[in-house]
Every structure is written in structure tokens, then in C-alpha cells.
C-alpha positions, 0 to 999 in steps of 0.5 A: 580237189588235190590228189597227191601221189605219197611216193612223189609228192606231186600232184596227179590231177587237179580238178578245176571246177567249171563256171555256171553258164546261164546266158538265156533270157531273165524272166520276171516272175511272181510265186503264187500271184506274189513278187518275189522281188527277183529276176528268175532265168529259164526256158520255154518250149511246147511239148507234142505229145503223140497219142497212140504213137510209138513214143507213148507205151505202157510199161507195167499194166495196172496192178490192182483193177478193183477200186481204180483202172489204172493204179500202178499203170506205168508209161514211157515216153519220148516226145518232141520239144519245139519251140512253137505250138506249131508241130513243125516249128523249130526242134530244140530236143526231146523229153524222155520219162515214165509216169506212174498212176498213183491213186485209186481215184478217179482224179488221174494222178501220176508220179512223172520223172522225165528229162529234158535234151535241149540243144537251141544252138545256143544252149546243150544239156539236160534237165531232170524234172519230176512231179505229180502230175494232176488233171489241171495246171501242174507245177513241177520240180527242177532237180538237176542238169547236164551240160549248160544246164549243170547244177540247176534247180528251180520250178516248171509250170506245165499247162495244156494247151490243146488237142488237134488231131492225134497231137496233144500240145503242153506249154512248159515254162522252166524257172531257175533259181 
């Protein structure tokens, strides 16, 4: 983008745009059991979730108890990224969001945005991601980034890993197209 100024006729500032840097491992990947016939990038890293931690906190309580407990109950959240399962592995960032219960039933599912800060040393930035969130595995949406991750889109598969202590532990492998 070019901005001339009328009066001089010289240009005030030029917008140069910054090339995608995308360094991280090639992973192969199959969409549903099929083979898509492409390499896919992206990340992975554990999530440790604290229960009845300060990092878990109710927002909003439920706002109607009488064919569901929690419809409308929202959550924030702030838990440690690591690059093992194990809770003192190396730190790579933090996710941050809120969940929303969304249904009168007993199936527990919720509405999730959350970001993800990641800083390997290598990589630096953010990535938006949002999901229903159900009580299996759980594919999400990849609808932006920050820094190193700018621009990127794609898809997550989140799975439960265990439980050990007041420690829930999930898996997140993150696919860029």
C-alpha cells in the first residue's frame, strides 16, 4: 500500500508485507483415515490443565438450572503449555480463553475460544483457536496467529491424555494448511 501525500506528491509511508515464516516440522497427515496427498505443518505440545486451581474460574454461573446444571455457565482459563506430559517439562507458553456450556443436555458441550502463546526459542506468536468442545476427542478451528504464527489457518485434534493428582493432562496436535 502506497499513501501519497496531495500537496508533495511524495510518498509518506510504504507498507511492505512480511514473508510467512513457517520453519517448524513437516508433518504427514491423513483427514479422516484419508490421504490427502500433502504434507501439513504444525505443532505439538500438552496442555496441564489445574483443576481447582486459580487458573480455572467461573465467570458467569449457569443461567437457566432447570433441564440442565451448567447451561450458560462460563469459565476462564489460563494453563501451562509444555512440551511433555510430564508437568515439568519444558515451558513453550500458555493458553488462555473461556468455555461456555451450550446444551441442556447431559452430553457436557461447550463453546471454547482460547489462544495459545507459544515461545520455543525458535518460534514467538500466538494462535486463535475456537471449538465445540464434546466429552471425546475434539477437532478444532485454527483461525489465526500473531507473530511467527501470523496469518495461519488450519485444524487441532485435542485428546485427553489423564488424570494425575489435581493435573488434567491433553494432548494438542495443531495442522496449518
Amino acid at each position: 500500500m502506497l499513501i501519497i501525500a496531495a500537496a508533495e506528491a511524495r510518498p509518506l509511508y510504504r507498507k511492505t508485507r512480511r514473508p510467512r515464516v513457517r520453519p517448524w516440522n513437516l508433518l504427514p497427515w491423513n483427514i479422516l483415515g484419508q490421504n490427502v496427498g500433502a504434507d501439513v505443518t504444525g505443532l505439538e505440545y500438552y496442555v496441564q490443565v489445574g483443576i481447582g486451581q486459580p487458573d480455572l474460574q467461573e465467570l458467569i454461573p449457569a443461567i437457566n438450572t432447570t433441564y440442565s446444571n451448567n447451561f450458560g455457565s462460563t469459565q476462564l482459563f489460563a494453563f501451562n503449555v509444555t512440551e511433555g506430559a510430564d508437568p515439568s517439562s519444558t515451558l513453550l507458553g500458555y493458553v488462555r480463553g473461556y468455555t461456555v456450556e451450550s446444551s441442556y443436555t447431559s452430553t457436557g458441550v461447550a463453546v471454547e475460544v482460547e489462544i495459545l502463546s507459544y515461545n520455543d526459542g525458535t518460534l514467538n506468536g500466538t494462535v486463535s483457536i475456537q471449538a465445540l468442545i464434546t466429552n471425546g476427542p475434539n477437532e478444532v478451528s485454527i483461525v489465526g496467529g500473531t507473530g511467527d504464527f501470523r496469518g495461519v489457518s488450519g485444524y487441532g485434534l485435542v485428546n485427553f491424555v489423564n488424570t494425575s493428582g489435581n493435573i488434567v493432562l491433553f494432548h494438542h496436535e495443531l495442522h496449518f494448511l
